[in-house]
C-alpha positions as CSV (number, residue, x, y, z in Angstrom):
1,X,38.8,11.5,-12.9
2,X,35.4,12.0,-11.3
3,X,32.2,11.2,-13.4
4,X,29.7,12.8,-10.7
5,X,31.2,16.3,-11.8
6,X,30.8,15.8,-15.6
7,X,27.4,15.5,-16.5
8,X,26.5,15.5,-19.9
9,X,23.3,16.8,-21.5
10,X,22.0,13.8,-22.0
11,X,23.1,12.1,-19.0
12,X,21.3,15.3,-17.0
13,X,17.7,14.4,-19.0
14,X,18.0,10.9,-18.5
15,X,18.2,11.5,-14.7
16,X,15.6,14.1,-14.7
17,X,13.5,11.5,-16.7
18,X,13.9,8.4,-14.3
19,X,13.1,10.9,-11.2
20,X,10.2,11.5,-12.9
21,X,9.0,8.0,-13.4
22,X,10.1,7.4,-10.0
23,X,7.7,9.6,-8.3
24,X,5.0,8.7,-10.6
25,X,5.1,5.3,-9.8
26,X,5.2,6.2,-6.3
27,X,2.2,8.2,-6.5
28,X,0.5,5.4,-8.8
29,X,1.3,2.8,-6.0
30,X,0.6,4.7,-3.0
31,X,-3.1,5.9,-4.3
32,X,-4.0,2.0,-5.7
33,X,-3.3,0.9,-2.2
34,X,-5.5,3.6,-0.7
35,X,-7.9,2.2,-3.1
36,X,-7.3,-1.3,-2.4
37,X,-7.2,-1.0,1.2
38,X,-10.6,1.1,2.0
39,X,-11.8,-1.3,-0.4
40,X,-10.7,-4.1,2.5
41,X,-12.6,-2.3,5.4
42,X,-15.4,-2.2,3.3
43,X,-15.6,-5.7,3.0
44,X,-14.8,-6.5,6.9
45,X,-17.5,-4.9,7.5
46,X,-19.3,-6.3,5.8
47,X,-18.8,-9.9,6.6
48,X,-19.0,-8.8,10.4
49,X,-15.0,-9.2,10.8
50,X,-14.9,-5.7,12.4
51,X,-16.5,-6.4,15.4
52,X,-15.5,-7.2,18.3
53,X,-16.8,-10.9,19.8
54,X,-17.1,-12.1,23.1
55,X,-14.9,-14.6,23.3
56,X,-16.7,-16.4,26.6
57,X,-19.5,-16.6,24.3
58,X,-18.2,-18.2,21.8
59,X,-16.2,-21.1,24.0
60,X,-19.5,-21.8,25.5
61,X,-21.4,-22.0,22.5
62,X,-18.6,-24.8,21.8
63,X,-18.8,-26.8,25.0
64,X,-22.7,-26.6,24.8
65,X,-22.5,-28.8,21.3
């Protein structure tokens, strides 16, 4: 006997249902971390962590002390 082939009513809507949370909470998720992650590059910016040091610079800044 093969269950894939008889669907019930129910069984259809209950699918239909859980596809539709599914992509929901795909799109929820996806659009937070869009959110969450320009919030990020705002705030490495901010604090200077975007650019790019010289790395000399900073090693003889360290010997120098």
């Amino acid at each position: 006997m093969d269950y894939n082939s008889l669907k019930t009513e129910r069984q259809q809507k209950a699918v239909n249902q859980a596809k539709k949370v599914f992509l929901i909470l795909l799109a929820g998720g996806l659009s937070i971390g869009v959110i969450v992650s320009i919030g990020v590059i705002k705030l490495m910016s901010y604090f200077g962590l975007t650019e790019k040091t010289n790395q000399i610079e900073i090693i003889r800044e360290k010997v120098e002390e």
